[in-house]
C-alpha positions as CSV (number, residue, x, y, z in Angstrom):
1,X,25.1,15.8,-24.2
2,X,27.9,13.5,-23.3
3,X,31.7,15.1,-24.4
4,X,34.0,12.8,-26.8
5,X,36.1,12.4,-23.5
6,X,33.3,10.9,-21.7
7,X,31.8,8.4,-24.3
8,X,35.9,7.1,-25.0
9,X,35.2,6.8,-21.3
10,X,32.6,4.7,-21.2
11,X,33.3,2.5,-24.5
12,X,36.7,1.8,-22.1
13,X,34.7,0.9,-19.2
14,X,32.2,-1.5,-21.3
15,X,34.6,-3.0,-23.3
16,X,36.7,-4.1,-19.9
17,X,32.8,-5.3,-18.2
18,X,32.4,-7.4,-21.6
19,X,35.6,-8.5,-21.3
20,X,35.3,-9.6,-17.9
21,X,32.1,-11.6,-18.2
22,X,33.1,-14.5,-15.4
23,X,33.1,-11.8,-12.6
24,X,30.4,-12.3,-10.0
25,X,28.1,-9.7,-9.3
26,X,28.4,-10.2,-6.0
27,X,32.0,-9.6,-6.3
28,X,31.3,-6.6,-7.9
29,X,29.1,-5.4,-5.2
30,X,32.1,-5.1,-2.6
31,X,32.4,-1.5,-3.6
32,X,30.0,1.0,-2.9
33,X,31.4,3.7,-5.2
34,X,29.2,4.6,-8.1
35,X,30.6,4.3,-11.6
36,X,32.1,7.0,-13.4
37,X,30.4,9.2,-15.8
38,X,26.9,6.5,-15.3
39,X,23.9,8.2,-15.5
40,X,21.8,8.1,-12.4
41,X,17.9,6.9,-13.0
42,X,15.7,6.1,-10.2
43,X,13.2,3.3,-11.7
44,X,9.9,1.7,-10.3
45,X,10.2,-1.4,-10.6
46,X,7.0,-3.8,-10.2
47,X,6.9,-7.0,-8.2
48,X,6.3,-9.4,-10.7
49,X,6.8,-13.0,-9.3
50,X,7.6,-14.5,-5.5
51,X,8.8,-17.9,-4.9
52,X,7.5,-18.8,-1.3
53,X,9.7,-21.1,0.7
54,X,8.4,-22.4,4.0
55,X,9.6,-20.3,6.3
56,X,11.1,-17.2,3.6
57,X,10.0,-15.5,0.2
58,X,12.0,-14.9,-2.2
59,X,10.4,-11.5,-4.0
60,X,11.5,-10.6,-8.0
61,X,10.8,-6.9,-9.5
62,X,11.6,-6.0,-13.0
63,X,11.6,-2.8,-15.1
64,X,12.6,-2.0,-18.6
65,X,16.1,-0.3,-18.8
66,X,16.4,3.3,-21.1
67,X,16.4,2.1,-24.9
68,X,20.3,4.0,-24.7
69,X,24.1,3.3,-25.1
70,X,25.9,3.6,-21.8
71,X,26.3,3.3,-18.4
72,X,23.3,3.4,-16.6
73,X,23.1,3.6,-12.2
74,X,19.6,1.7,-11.8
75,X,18.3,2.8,-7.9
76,X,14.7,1.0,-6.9
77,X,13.9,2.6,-3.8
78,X,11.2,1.5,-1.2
79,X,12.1,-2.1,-0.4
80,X,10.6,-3.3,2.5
81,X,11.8,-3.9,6.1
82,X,12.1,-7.3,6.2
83,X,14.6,-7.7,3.6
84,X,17.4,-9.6,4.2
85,X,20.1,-7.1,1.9
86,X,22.8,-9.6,1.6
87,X,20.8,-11.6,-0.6
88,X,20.1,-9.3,-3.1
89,X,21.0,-10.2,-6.7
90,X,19.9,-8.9,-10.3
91,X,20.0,-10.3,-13.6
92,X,20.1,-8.1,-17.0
93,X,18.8,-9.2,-20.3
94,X,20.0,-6.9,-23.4
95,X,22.5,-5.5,-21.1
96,X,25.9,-6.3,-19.1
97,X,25.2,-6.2,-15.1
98,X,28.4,-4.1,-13.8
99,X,27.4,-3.8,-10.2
100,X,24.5,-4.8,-7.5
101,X,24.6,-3.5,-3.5
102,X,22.1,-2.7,-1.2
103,X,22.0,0.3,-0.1
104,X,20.3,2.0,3.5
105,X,19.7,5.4,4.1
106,X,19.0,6.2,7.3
107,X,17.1,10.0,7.8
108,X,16.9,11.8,10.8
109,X,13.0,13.5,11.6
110,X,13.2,17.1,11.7
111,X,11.0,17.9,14.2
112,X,10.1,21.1,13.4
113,X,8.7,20.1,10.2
114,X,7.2,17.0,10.9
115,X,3.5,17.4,11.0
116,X,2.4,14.5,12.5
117,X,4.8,15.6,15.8
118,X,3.2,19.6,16.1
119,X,0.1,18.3,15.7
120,X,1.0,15.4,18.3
121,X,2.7,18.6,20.4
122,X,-0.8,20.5,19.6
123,X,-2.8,18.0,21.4
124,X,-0.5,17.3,24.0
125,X,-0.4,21.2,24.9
126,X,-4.2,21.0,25.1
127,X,-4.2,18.1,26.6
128,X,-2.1,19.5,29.9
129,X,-3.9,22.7,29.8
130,X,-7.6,20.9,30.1
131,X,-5.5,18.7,33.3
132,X,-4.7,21.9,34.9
133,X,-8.3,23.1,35.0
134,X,-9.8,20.0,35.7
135,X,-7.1,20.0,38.8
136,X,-8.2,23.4,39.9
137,X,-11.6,22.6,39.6
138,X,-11.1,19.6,42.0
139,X,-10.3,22.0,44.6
140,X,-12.6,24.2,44.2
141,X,-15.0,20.8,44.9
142,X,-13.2,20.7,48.0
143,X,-13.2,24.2,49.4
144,X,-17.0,24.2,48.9
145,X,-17.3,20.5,50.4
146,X,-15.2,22.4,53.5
147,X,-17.7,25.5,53.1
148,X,-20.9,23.5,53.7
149,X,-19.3,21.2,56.8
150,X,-18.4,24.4,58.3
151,X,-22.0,25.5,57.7
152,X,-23.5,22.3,58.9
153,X,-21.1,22.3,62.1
154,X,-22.0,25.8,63.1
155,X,-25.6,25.5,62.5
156,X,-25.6,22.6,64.7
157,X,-23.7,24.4,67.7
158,X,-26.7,27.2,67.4
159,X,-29.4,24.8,67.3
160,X,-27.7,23.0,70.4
161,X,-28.0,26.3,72.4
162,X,-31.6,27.3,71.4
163,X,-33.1,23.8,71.6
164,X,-36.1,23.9,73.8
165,X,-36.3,27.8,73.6
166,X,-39.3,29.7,71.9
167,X,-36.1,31.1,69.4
168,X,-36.0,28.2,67.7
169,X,-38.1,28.3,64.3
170,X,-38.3,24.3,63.6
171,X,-39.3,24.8,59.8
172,X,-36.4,27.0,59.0
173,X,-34.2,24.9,60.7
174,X,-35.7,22.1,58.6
175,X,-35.3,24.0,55.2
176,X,-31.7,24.8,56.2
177,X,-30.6,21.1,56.6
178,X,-32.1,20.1,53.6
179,X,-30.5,22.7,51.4
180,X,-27.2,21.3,52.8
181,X,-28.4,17.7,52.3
182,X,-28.5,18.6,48.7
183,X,-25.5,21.1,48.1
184,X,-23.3,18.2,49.1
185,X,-25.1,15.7,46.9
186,X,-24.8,17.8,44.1
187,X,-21.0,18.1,45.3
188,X,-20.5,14.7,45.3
189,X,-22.0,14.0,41.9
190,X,-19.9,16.9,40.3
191,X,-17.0,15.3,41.7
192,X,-17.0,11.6,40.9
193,X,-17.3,13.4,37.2
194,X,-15.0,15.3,37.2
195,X,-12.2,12.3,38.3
196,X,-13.7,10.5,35.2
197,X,-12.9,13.2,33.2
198,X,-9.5,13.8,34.8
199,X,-8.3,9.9,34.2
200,X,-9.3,10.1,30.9
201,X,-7.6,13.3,30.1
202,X,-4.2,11.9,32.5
203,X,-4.5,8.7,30.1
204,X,-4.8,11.1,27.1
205,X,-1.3,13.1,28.3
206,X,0.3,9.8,29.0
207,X,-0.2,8.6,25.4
208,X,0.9,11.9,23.8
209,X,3.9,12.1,25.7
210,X,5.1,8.9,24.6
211,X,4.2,9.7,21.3
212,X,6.1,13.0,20.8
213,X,9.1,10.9,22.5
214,X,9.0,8.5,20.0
215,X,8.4,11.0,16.9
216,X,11.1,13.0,18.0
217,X,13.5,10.6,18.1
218,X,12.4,8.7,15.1
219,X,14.3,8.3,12.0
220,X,13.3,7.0,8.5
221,X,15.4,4.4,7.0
222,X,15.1,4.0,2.7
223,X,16.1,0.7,1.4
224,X,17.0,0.9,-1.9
225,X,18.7,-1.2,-4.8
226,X,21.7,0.1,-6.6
227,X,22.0,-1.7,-9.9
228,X,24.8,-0.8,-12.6
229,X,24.5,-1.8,-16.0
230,X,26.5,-1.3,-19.2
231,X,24.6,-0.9,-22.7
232,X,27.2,-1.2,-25.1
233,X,24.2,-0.8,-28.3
234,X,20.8,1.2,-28.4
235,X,18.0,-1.2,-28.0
236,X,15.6,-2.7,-25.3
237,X,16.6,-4.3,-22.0
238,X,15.4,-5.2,-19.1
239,X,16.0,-5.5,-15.3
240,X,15.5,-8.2,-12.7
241,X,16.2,-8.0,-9.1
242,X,15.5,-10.6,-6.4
243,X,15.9,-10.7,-2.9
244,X,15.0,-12.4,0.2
245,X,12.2,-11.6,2.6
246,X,11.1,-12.9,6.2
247,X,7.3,-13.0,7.4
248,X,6.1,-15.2,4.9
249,X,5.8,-18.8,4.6
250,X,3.7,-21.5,3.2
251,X,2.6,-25.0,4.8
252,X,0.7,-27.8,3.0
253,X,-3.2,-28.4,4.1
254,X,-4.8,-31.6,2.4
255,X,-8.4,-32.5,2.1
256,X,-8.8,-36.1,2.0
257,X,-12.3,-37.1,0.2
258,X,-13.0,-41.1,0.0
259,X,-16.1,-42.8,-1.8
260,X,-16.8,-46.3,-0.6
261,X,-20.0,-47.4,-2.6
262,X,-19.0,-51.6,-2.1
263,X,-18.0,-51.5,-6.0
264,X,-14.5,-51.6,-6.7
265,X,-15.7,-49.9,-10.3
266,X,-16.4,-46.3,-8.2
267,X,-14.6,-46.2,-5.4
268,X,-12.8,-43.5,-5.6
269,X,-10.1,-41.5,-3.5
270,X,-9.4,-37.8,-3.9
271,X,-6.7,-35.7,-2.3
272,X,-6.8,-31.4,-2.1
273,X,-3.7,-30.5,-2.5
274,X,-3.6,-26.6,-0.9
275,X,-0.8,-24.3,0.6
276,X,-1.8,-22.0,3.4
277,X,-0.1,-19.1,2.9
278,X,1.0,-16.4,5.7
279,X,2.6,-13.0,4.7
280,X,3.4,-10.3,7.1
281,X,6.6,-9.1,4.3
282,X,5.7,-5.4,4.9
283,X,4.7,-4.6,0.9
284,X,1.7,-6.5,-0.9
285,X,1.9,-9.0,-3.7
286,X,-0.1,-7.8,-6.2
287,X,-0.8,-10.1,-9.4
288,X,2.0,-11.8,-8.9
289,X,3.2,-15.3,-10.1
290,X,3.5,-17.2,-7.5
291,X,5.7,-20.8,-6.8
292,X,5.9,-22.6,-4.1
293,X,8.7,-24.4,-3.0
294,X,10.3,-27.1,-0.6
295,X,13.9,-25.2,-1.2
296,X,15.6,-24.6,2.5
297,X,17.3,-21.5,1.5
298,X,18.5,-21.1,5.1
299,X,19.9,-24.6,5.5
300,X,22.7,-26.7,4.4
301,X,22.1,-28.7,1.4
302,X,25.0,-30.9,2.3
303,X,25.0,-33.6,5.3
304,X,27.5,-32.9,8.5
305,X,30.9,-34.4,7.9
306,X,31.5,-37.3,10.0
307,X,34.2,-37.7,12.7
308,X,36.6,-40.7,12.3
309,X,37.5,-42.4,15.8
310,X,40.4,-44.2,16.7
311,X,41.1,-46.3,19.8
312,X,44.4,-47.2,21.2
313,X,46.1,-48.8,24.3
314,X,45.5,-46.2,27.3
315,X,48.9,-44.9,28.7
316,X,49.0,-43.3,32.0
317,X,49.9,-39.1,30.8
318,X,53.5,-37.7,32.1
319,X,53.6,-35.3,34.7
320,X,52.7,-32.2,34.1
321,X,56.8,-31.1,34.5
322,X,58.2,-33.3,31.9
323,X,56.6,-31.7,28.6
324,X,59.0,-31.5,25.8
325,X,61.4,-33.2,27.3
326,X,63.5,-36.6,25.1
327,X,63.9,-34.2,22.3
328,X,60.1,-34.2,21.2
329,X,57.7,-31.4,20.7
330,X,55.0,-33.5,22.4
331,X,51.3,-32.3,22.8
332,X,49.8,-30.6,25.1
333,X,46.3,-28.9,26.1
334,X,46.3,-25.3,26.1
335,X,44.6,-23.6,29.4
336,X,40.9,-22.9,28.5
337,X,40.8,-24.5,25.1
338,X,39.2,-28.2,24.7
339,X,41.7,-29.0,21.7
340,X,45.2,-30.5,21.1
341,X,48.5,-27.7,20.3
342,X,52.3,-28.4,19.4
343,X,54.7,-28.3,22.0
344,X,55.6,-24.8,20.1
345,X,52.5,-23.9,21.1
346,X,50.1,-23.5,17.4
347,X,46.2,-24.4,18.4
348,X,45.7,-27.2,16.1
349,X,41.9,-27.1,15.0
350,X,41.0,-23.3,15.7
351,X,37.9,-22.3,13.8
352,X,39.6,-19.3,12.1
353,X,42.2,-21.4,10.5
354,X,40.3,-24.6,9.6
355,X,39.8,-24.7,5.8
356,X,37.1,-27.5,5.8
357,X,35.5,-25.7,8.4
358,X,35.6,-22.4,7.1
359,X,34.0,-23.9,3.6
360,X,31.4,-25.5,5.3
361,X,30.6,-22.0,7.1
362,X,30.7,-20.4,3.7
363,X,28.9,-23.1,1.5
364,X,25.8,-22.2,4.0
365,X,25.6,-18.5,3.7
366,X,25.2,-19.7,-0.1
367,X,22.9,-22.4,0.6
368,X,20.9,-21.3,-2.4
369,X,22.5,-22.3,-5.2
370,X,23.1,-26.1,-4.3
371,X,19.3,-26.8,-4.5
372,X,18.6,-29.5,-7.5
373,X,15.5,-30.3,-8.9
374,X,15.0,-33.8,-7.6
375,X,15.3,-32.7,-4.2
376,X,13.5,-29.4,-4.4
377,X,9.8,-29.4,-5.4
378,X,8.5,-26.3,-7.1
379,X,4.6,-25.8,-7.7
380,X,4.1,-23.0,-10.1
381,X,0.3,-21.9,-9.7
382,X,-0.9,-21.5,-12.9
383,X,-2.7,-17.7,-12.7
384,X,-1.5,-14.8,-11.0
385,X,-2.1,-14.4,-7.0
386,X,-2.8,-11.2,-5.0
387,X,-1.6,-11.4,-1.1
388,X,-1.6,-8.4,0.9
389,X,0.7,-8.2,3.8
390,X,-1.3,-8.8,6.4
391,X,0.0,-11.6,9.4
392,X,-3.4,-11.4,10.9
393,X,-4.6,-13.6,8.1
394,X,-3.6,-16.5,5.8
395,X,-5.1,-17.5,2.1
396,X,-5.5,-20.7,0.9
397,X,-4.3,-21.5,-2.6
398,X,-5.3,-24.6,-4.7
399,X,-2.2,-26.5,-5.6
400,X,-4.0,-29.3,-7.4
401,X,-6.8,-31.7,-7.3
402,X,-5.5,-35.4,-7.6
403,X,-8.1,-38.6,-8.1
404,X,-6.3,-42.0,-6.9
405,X,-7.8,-45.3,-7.3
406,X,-8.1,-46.9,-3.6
407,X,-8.5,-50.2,-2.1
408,X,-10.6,-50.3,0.4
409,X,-10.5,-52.2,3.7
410,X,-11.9,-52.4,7.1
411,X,-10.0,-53.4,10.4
412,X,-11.7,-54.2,13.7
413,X,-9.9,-54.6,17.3
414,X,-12.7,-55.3,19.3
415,X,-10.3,-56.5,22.2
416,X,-9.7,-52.7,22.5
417,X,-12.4,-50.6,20.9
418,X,-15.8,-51.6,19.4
419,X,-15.4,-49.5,16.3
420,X,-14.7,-51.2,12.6
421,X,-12.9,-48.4,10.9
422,X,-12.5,-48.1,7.6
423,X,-8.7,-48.0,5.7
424,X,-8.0,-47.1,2.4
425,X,-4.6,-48.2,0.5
426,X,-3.4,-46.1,-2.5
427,X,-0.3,-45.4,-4.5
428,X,1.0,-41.6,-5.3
429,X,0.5,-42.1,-9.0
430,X,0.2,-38.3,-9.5
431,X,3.3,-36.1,-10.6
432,X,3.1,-34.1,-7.5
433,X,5.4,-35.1,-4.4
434,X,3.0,-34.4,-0.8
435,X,4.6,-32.7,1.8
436,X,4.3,-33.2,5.6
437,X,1.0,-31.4,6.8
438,X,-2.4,-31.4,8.5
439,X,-5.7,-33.5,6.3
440,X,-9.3,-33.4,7.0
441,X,-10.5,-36.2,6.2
442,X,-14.3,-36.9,4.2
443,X,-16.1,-40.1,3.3
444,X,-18.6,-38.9,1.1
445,X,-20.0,-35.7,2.8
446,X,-19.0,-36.6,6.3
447,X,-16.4,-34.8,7.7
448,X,-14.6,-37.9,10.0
449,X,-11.8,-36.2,11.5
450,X,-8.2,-34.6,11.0
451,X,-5.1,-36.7,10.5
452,X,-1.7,-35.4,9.9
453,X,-0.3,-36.3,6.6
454,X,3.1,-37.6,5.8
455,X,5.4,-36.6,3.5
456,X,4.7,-39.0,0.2
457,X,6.9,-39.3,-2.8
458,X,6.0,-40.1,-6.4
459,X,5.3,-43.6,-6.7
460,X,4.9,-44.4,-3.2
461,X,2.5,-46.3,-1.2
462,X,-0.2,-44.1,0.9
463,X,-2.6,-45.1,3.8
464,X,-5.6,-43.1,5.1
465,X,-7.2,-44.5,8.3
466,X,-11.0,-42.9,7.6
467,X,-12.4,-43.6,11.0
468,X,-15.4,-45.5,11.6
469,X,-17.5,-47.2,9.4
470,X,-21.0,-47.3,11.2
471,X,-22.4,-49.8,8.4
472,X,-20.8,-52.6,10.3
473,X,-20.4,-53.3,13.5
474,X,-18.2,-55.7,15.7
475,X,-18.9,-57.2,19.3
476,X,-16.7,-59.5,21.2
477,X,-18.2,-62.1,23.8
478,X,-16.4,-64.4,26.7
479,X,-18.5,-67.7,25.8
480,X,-17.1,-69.6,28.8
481,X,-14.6,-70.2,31.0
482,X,-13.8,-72.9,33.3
483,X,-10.5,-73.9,35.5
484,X,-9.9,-77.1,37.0
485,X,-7.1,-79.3,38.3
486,X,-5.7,-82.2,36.0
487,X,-3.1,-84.7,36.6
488,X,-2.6,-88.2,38.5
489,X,0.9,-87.5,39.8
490,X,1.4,-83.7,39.1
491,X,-1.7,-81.0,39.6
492,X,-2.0,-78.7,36.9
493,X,-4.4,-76.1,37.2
494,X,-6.0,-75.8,33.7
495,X,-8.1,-72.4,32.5
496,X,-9.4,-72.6,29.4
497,X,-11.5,-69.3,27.8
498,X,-13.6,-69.8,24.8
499,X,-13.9,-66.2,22.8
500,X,-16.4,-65.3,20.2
501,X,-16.4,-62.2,17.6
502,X,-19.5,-61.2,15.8
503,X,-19.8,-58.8,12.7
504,X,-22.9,-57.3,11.3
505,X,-23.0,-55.5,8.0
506,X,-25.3,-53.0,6.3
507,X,-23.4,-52.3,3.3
508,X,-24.0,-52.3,0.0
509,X,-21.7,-54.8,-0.6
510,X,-18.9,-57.3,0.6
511,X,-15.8,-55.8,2.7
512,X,-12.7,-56.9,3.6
513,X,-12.1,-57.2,7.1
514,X,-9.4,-57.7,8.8
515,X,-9.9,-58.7,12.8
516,X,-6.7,-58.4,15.4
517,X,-7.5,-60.1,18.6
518,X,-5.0,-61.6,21.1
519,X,-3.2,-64.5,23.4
520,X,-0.8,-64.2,26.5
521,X,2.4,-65.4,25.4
522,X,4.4,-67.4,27.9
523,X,7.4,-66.1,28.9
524,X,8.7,-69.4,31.5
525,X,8.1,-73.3,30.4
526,X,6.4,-74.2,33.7
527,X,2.9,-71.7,31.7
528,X,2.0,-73.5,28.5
529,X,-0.6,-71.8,26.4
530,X,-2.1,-73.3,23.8
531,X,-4.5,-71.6,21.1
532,X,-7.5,-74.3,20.0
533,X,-10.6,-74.1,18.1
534,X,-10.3,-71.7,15.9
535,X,-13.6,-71.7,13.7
536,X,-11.2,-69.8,10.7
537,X,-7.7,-70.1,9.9
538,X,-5.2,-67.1,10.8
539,X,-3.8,-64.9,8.6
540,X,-0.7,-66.4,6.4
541,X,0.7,-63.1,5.5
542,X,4.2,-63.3,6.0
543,X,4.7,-59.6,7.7
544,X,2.3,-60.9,10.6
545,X,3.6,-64.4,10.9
546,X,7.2,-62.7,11.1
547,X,6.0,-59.5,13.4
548,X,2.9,-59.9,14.9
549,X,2.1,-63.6,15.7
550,X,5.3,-63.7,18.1
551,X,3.8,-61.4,20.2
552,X,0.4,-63.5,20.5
553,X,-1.5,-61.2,18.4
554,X,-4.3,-63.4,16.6
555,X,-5.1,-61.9,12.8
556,X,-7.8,-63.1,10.2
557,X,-8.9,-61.7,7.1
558,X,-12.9,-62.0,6.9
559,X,-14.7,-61.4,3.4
560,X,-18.0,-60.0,4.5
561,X,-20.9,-59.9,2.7
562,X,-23.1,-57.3,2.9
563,X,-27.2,-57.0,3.0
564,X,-28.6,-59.6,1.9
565,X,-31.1,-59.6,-1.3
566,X,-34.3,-59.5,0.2
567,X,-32.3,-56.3,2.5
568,X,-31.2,-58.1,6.0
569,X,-27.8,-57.5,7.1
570,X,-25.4,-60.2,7.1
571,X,-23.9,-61.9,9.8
572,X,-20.6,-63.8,10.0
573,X,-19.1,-64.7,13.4
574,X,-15.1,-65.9,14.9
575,X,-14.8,-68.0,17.6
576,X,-11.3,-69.8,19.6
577,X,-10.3,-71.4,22.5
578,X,-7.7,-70.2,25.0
579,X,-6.3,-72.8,27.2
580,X,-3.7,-72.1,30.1
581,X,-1.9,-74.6,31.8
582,X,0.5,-74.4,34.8
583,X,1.4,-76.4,37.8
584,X,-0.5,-76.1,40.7
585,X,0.4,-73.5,43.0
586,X,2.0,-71.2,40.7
587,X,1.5,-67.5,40.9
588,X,1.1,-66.1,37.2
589,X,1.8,-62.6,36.6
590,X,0.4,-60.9,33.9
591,X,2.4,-57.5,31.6
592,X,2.0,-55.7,28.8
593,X,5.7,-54.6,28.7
594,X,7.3,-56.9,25.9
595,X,10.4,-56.5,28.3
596,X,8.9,-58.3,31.3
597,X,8.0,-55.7,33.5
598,X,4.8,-56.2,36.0
């Protein structure tokens, strides 16, 4: 029970913290002292939400505070190790946050009553004692193996001598080198065991030795949260910390579903919009709420300032003996700095004493706050999410499911690839802006490949290149070609090329089509080429006449129908003439570098 002293003491302290209401917590965190007369609690508080960033998390816990009237020391202990601890910040509802800090402990092992190190020194002393043995009973391997050559040596000096004499007993000379025979393979066996069973048990001491090195100089380091809060009434409250974690990160994954069916009615386009998530924090997020977000917290929110340049008439620099002389301070370069100084010698520039430097260095540590919702997009999942820590694995959450209404179209550049792929045009008409990332890509059922997908606003056009459509096909045909000379006065040698494109479709209905071929373009007016023939008009689009038709591309838009009713596939066909003209003699040259190059 609390003395009249000590609660005038704490009504003082509360009614200055009340008063005081524009002071930063982080401010208040640059002491470390704890508050007079507070009473310590130690609180477990449960992770309740985590907003994911790409590359960091940032982690909230919460806890109800004591339903009391004072001043209260809040410590959560068991944060994890990859907290960053200058980012920690709390928030107090029913309640007047006085003070937040991180705090690390750092423990020293004592060795003599850590269990896991004796029972590490156990083995180890085991371990060396079974090595000893083993040793001795390698030499014991090779005394005998020395035994029975001395044996065998011997025996064959006697048997040397009595050879040929009626002495010699053949069978028990026989038996005697076959019990040698086998006393040394029975050796040799017993040792090429034995060295298996002495590398495991060196490996075994190796291992143990390390590990009583490292257990006896470990130490155990407890990251906690030190929260202060003043209750100035009896009622409920509640605690919020946050902080930042490293190891976890999300990146978008789309899966790109199109249904062409030839009837502009069901055609359909449907994007997945998922986050792969990896987390390696060090503590598990259990039931969490979970938001995803585009926030940099690490980066500047603000673009770099930008230099202004000025130019003036060059003028040849005084010797080096004649600085500061006329009566002016003059400039100078100081020896081993690259920037200008006073005559009196002040660095002009330094990074310590640059205010707009030293604000743009401080705006970034507190990069955070200057995030705005129309640059920042947040995706709040809309149930709870369990991740464990785990880096060896990622989990795919469902950020939504959007259905677009596409326009479908076909291209075909036969000139370079006999495959009429299929295009689909769409607008972002959802509410949900799509991040840079990796799409597979469907038609119907069909997986067709993986694209990377570009970062799309709201409102903003989209295209998705679905790979081939095997219902039609394109093939491209040199006709004819012919050169000759014409001319009365001046030869010209004339080539001429007629080209022919033919398309064949299956589908259930008509497509669009839209055929790129091309022509050389001239580049000197003794080569005139001239396009003739043309069995269908070009393309009047006013992007390709501006872009494309300069550079000799040819472009047409074909409307193709598809089977016909009694179930034959169509046929259309585009055919032009090339013709080439130059004076005879001339070498031509042909490039595909738009700069000239051979």
């Amino acid at each position: 029970m609390r003395t009249l002293s000590t609660t005038v003491a704490c009504g003082i302290l509360l009614s200055v913290a009340f008063c005081e209401g524009t002071m930063s917590s982080r401010a208040l965190a640059q002491s470390d002292s704890t508050l007079p007369d507070a009473t310590q609690l130690t609180l477990i508080a449960p992770m309740s939400a985590v907003t994911l960033y790409t590359e960091r998390a940032m982690v909230t816990r919460s806890c109800a505070l004591p339903n009391e009237q004072g001043i209260f020391e809040i410590r959560i202990e068991g944060l994890p190790k990859s907290i960053d601890g200058a980012s920690l910040s709390a928030r107090v509802e029913g309640g007047k946050l006085l003070d937040v800090r991180y705090e690390s402990v750092v423990t020293a092992v004592n060795a003599a009553t850590n269990p896991e190190l004796l029972e590490a020194l156990k083995l180890l002393e085991e371990s060396q004692r079974l090595a000893s043995t083993q040793a001795l009973r390698m030499t014991k391997i090779s005394d005998q193996n020395a035994l029975l050559n001395a044996i065998a040596s011997k025996t064959a000096t006697e048997t040397a001598k009595d050879f040929g004499s009626a002495s010699l007993d053949p069978v028990a000379l026989a038996k005697q080198v076959m019990y040698l025979d086998e006393a040394r393979e029975r050796l040799i066996t017993a040792r090429i065991e034995l060295e298996a069973q002495a590398k495991t048990t060196s490996d075994l001491v190796y291992a143990l030795t390390a590990k009583v090195k490292a257990l006896g100089g470990q130490s155990k380091v407890a990251r906690n949260a030190v929260v202060s809060v003043g209750k100035s009434s009896i009622g409920s409250a509640t605690l919020w910390i946050h902080y930042l974690v490293d190891s976890a990160m999300w990146a978008p994954e789309y899966a790109v579903r199109a249904l062409d069916t030839g009837d502009d009615s069901t055609d359909a386009l449907t994007i997945e919009y998922n986050a792969v998530i990896t987390q390696a924090s060090g503590e598990d997020w259990s039931d969490v709420a979970l938001t995803l977000s585009t926030a940099q917290p690490t980066r500047n929110p603000a673009p770099p300032s930008i230099q202004a340049v000025f130019v003036d008439v060059f003028v040849e620099p005084a010797p080096a003996d004649t600085w500061g002389k006329g009566g002016g301070a003059g400039l100078k370069i100081e020896p081993g700095l690259d920037r200008f100084a006073a005559g009196s010698g002040g660095v002009i520039g330094d990074a310590g004493e640059d205010p707009e430097r030293f604000g743009v260095e401080l705006e970034m540590n507190f990069a955070d706050a200057q995030a705005e919702g129309s640059v920042v997009v947040n995706y709040a999942l809309p149930r709870k999410v369990s991740i464990p820590s785990d880096g060896a694995r990622t989990q795919t959450k469902r950020i939504a499911t959007v259905d677009l209404k596409p326009e479908f179209s076909h291209a075909a550049r036969p000139i370079v690839d006999e495959t009429v792929y299929l295009r689909a045009k769409t607008r972002n008409t959802s509410a949900y802006r799509f991040l840079e990332g990796t799409a597979r890509l469907f038609v119907g059922d069909d997986s067709v490949g993986v694209t990377e997908f570009p970062t799309v606003s709201v409102g903003a056009d989209m295209t998705f290149w679905l790979g081939g459509d095997p219902r039609i096909t394109v093939a491209r045909a040199l006709v004819s070609q012919d050169s000759k000379e014409e001319g009365v006065f001046g030869k010209e040698t004339v080539t001429t090329w007629k080209w022919r494109v033919d398309f064949t479709s299956s589908a259930q209905g008509s497509a669009r089509i839209e055929l790129t071929d091309r022509i050389p373009v001239s580049r000197n007016a003794e080569i005139k080429i001239e396009l003739k023939d043309l069995s269908m008009p070009l393309s009047t689009d006013a992007e390709y006449l501006k872009a494309e038709r300069p550079k000799g591309m040819l472009q047409w838009l074909i409307d193709m129908n598809g089977l016909t009713k009694d179930g034959k596939p169509s046929k259309q066909s585009i055919s032009w003439t090339v013709r080439r003209a130059h004076a005879k003699g001339v070498e031509i040259i042909e490039t595909d570098d738009e700069d000239g190059a051979e």
